[in-house]
N, CA, C and O of each residue as an XYZ file, in Angstrom:
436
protein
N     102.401    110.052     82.589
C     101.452    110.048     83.678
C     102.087    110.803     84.836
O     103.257    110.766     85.218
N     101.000    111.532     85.336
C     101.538    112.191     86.480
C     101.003    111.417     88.461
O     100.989    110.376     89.118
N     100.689    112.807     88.530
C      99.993    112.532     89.822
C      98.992    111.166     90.020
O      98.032    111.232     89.253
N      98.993    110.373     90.572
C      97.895    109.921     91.306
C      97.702    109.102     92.675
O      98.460    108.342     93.277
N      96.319    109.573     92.952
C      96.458    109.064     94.329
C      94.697    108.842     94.297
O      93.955    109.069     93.340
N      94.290    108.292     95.763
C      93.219    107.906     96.141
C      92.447    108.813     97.260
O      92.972    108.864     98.372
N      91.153    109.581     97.021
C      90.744    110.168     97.966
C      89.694    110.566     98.271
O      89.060    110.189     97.285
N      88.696    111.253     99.149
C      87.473    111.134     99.903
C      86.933    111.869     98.544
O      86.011    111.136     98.185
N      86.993    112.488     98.002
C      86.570    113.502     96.963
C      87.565    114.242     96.117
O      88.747    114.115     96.437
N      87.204    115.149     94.876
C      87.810    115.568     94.191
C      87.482    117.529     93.800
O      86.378    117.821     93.340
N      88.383    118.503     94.013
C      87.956    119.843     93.666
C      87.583    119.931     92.057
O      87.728    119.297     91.012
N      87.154    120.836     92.439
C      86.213    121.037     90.389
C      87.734    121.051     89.396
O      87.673    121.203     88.176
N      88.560    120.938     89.857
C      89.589    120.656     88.805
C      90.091    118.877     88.225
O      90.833    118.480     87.326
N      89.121    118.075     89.426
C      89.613    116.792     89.791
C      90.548    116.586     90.160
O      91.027    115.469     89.966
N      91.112    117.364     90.723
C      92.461    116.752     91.765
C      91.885    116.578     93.197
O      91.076    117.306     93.772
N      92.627    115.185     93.742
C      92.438    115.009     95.017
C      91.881    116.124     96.271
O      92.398    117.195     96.589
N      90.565    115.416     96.883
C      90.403    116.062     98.471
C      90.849    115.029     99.261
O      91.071    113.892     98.846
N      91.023    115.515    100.720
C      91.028    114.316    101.793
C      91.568    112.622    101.536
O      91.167    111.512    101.888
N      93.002    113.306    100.500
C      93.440    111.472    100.361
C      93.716    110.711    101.303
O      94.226    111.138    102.340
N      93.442    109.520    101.118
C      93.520    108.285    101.982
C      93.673    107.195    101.502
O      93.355    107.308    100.318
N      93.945    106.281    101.689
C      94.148    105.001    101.106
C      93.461    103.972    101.919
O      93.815    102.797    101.820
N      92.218    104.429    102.955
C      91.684    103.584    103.427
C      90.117    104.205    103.461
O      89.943    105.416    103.602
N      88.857    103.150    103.302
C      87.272    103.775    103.032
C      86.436    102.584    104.159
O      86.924    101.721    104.889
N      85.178    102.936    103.944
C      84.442    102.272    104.842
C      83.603    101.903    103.534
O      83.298    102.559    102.539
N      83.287    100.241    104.039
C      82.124     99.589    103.081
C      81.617    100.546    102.321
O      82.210    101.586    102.606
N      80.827    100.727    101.503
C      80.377    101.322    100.319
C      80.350    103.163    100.578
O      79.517    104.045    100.785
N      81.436    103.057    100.454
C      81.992    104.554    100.921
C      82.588    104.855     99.368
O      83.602    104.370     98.866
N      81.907    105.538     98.939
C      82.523    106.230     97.234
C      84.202    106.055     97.297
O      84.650    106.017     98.443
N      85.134    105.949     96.252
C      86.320    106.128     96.308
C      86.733    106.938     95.494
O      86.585    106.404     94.394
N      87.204    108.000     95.362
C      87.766    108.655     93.951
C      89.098    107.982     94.041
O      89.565    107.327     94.972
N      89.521    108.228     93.084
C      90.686    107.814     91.909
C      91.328    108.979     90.996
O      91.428    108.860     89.775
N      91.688    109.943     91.603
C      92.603    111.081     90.652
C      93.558    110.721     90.061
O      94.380    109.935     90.533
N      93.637    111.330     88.698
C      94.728    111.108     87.614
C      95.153    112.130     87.466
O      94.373    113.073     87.594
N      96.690    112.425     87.102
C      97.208    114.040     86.205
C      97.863    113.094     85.293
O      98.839    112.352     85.412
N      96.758    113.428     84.034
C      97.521    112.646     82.541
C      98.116    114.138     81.688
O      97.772    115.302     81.482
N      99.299    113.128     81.364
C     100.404    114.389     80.777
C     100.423    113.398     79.119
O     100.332    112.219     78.778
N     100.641    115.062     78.313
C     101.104    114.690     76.640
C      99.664    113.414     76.470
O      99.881    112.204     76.545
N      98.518    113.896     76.280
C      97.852    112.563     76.080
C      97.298    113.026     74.393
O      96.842    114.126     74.081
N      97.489    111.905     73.532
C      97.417    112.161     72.303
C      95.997    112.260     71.861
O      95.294    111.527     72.556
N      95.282    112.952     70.891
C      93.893    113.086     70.006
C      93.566    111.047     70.267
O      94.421    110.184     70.068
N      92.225    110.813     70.703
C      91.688    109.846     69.945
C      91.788    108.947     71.413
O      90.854    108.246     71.803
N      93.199    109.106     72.217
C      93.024    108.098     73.221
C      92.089    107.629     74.332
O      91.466    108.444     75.013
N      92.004    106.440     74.494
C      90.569    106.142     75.444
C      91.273    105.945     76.685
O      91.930    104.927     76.902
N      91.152    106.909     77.517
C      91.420    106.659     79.339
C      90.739    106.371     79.720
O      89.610    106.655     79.321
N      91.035    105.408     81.028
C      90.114    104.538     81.708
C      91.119    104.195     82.797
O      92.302    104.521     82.899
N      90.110    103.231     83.822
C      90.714    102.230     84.640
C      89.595    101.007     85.087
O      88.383    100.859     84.930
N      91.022     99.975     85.929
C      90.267     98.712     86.214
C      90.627     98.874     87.801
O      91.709     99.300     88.205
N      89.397     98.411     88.742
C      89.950     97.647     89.665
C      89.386     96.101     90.139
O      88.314     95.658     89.727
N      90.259     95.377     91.044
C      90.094     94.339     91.363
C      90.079     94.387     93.203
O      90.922     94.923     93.922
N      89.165     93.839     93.514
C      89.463     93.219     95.380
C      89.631     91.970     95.353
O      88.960     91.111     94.780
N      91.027     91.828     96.318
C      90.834     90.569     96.404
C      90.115     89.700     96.827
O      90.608     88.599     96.582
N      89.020     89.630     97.439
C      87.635     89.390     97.497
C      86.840     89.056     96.301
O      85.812     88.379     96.283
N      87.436     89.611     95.306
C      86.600     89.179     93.932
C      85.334     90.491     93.412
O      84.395     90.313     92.636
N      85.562     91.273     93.851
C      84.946     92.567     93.675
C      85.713     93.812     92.163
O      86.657     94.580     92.346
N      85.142     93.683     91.153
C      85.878     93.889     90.382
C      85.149     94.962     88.902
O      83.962     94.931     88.579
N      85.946     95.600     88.394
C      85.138     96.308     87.320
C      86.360     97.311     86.842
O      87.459     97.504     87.360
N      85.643     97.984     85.439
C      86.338     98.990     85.088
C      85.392     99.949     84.450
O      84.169     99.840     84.362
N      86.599    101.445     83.777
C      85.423    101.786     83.086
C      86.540    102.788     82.221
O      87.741    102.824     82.487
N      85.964    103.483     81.274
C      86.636    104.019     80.018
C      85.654    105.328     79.371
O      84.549    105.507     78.860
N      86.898    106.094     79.782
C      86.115    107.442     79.150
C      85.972    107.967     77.089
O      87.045    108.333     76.609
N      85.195    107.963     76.473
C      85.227    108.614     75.119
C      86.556    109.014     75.357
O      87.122    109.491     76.341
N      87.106    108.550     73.650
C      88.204    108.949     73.038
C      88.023    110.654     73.457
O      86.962    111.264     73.585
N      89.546    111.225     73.631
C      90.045    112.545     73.690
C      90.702    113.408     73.013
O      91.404    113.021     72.079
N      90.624    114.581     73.300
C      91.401    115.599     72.710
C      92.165    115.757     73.284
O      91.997    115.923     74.492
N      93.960    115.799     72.457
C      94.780    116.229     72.594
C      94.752    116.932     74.023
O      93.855    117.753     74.212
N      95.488    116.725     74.848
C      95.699    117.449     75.901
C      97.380    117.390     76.787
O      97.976    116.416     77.247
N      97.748    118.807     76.763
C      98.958    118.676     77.100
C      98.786    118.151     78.765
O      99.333    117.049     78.711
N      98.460    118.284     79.789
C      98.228    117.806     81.011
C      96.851    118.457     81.346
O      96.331    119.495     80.937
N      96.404    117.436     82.286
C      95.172    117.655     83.528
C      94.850    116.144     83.667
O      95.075    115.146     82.983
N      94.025    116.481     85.220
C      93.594    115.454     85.931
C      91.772    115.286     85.301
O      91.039    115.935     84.555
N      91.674    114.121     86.061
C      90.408    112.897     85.649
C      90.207    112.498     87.028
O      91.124    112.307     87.826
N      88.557    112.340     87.359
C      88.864    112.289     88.529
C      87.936    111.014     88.532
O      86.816    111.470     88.299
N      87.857    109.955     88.644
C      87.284    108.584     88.365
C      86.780    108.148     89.875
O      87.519    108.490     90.798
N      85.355    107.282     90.256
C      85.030    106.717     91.186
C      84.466    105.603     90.965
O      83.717    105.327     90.029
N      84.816    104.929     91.829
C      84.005    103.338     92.774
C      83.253    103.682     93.605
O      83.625    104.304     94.601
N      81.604    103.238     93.297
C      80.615    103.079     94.292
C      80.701    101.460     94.584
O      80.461    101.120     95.743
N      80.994    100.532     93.718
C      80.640     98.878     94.676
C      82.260     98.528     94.996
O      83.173     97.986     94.374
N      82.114     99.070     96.156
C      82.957     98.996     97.468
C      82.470     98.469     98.248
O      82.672     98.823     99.410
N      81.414     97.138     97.889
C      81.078     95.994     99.156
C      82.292     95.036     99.708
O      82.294     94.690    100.890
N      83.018     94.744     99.067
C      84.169     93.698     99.351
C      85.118     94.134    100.522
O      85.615     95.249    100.681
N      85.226     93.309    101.104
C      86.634     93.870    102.620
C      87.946     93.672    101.697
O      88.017     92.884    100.753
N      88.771     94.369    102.059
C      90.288     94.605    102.008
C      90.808     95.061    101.200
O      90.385     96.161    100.843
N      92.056     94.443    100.442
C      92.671     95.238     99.290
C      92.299     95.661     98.092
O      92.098     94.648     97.422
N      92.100     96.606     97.461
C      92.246     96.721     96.202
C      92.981     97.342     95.454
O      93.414     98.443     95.796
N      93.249     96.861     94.432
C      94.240     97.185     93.187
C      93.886     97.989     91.962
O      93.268     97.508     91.012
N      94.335     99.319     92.031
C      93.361     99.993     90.661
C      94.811     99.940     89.647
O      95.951     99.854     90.103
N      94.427    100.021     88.046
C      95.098     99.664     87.327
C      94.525    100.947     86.074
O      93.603    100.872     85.263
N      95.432    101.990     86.327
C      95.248    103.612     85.111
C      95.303    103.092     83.940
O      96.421    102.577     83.905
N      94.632    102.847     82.651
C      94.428    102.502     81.291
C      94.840    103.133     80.649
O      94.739    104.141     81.347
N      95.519    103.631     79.338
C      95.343    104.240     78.196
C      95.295    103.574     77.069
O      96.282    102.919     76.732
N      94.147    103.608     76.273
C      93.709    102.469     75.471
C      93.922    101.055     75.480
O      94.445    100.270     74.689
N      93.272    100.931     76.798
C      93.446     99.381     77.573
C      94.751     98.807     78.167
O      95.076     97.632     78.339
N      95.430     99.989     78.442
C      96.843     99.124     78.273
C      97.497     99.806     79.731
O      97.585    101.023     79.890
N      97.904     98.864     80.683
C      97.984     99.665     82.576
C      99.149    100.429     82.012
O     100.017    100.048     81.227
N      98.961    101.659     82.622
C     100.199    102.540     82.637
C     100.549    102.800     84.586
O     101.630    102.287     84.875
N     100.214    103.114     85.167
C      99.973    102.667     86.604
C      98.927    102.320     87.414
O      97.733    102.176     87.151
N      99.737    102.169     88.770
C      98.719    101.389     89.803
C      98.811    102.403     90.957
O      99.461    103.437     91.110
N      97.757    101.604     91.854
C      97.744    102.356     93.330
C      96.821    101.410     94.275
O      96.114    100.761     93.504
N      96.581    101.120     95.384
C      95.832    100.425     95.939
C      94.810    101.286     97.037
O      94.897    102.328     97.688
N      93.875    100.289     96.850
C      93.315    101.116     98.634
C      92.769    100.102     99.618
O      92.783     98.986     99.098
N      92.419    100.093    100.527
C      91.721     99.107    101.557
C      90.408     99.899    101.694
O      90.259    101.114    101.563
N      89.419     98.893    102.005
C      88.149     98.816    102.247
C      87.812     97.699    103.807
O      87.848     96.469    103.790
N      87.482     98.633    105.109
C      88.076     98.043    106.495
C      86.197     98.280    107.068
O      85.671     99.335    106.713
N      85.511     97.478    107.742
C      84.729     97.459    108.976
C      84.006     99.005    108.601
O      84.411    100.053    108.098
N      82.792     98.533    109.114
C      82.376    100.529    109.471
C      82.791    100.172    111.246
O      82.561     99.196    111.960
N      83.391    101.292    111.448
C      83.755    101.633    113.105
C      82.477    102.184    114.072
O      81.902    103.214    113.718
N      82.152    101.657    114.992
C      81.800    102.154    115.688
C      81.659    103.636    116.113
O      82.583    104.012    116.834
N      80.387    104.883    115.734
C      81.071    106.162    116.410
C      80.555    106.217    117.744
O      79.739    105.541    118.370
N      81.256    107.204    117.995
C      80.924    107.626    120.186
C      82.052    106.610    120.827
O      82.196    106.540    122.048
């Protein structure tokens, strides 16, 4: 596993735009991956959890062989306040983590 991080969007390659590790209530989240050496057949995915109890995953069709590239994965139910914990899958099984916060919409002006 390579790269990953958390961010406002993703370029047509799926690597990270505008990372951050912090969103507003139901503010999309991407989730970029750079998966390296990934074998014929494997199912990538991820889980996350808020501690709030806000929770889900999801899992892409088995793959082809691929020596590296990124995946660029999102959360729309981002109702829950505060932490969350995402957990990178390869055939169900965490290979890493990363967190993000979910804070207030702010006031603009």
């Amino acid at each position: 596993m390579g790269r990953l991080a958390t961010a406002e969007n993703v370029d047509g390659l799926q690597r990270p735009v505008g990372e951050t590790s912090t969103f507003e209530p139901m503010q999309r989240v991407y989730i970029s991956v750079e998966f390296v050496d990934v074998r014929a057949g494997a199912e990538l995915g991820f889980s996350w959890q808020a501690e709030e109890g806000c929770a889900g995953s999801f899992t892409l069709a088995p793959q082809t062989t691929m020596r590296r590239g990124f995946f660029g994965f999102y959360i729309d139910e981002t109702e829950c306040l505060g932490r969350y914990f995402v957990q990178i899958l390869v055939d169900d099984v965490p290979h890493a983590g990363i967190t993000f916060s979910i804070g207030p919409a702010q006031p603009s002006g």
